[in-house]
C-alpha positions in Angstrom: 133.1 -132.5 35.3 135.6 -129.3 34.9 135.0 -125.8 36.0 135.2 -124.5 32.3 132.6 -127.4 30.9 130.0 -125.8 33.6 131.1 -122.4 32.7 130.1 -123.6 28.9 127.0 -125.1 30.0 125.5 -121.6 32.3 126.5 -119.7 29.4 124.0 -121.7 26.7 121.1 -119.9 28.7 122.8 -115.8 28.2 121.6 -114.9 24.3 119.0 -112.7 23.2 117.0 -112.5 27.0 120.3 -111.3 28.3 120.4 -108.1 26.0 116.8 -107.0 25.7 114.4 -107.5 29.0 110.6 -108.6 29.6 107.9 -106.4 28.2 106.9 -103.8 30.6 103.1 -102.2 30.5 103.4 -98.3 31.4 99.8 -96.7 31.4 98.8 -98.6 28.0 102.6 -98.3 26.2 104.6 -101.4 26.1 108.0 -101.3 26.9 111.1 -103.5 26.3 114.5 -102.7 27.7 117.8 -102.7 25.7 120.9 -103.4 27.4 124.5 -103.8 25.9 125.8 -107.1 27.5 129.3 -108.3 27.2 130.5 -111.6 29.6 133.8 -113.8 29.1 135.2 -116.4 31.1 138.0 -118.8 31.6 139.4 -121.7 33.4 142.1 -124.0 34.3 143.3 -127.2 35.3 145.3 -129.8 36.2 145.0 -132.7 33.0 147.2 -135.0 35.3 144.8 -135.9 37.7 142.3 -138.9 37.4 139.3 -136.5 37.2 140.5 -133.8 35.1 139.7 -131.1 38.1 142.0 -131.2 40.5 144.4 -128.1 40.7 143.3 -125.1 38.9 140.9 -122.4 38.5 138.8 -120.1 36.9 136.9 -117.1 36.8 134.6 -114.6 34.9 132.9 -111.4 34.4 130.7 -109.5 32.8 128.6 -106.1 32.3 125.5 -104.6 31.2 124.8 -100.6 30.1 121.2 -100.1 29.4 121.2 -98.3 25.8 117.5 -97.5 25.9 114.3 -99.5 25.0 111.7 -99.6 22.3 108.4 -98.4 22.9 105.3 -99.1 21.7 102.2 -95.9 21.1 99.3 -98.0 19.9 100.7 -99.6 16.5 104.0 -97.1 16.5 107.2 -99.0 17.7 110.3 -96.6 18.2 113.6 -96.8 19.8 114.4 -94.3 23.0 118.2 -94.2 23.9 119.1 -93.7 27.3 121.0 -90.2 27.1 123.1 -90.7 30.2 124.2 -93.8 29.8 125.3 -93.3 26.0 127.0 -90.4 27.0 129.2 -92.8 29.8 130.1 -94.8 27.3 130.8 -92.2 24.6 133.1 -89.8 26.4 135.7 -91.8 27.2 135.9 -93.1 23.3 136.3 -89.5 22.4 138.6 -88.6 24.8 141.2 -91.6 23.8 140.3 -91.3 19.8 141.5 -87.5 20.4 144.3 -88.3 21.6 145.2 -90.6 19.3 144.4 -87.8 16.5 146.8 -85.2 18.7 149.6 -88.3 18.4 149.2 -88.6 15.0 149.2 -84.7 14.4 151.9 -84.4 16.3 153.8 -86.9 14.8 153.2 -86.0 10.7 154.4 -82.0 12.0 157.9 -83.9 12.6 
């Protein structure tokens, strides 16, 4: 079997359980954790050889930021963001989308 048909297979078990966690019990509020997950992979090979796998290669990656969680207060259910970690993720958007705006400014003055 090639590298990228077990790549395909581990990734059939990432989905849902990959973005939001277990419950978690806190002193009678229930928990769950939120995560932004992003993962991509890729191979190679070598479709001369007898097997398929000879020569080649592969490789992947991926990432989580935790965006918050949703807690439950008795029969209440409401979503917390995680403040720091949106803010990691935000600043750097806004710093590139200004300076696009600045380049566009810039280039409508001409």
């Amino acid at each position: 079997m090639n590298l990228a048909v077990k790549l395909a297979e581990n990734a059939r078990s990432f989905g849902v359980t990959t973005a939001f966690g277990d419950p978690i019990q806190v002193e009678g509020v229930t928990l769950v954790p939120v995560a932004y997950v992003q993962y991509g992979f890729g191979a190679g090979g070598d479709a001369d050889t007898a097997e398929g796998d000879g020569a080649g290669g592969g490789g992947g990656g991926g990432m989580s930021i935790p965006v918050g969680a949703y807690v439950k207060y008795g029969d209440t259910v409401r979503f917390e963001p995680n403040v720091i970690a949106l803010l990691c993720v935000g600043i750097p958007f806004v710093w590139v989308a200004g300076k696009a705006l600045a380049r566009i400014i810039r280039a409508l003055k001409r």
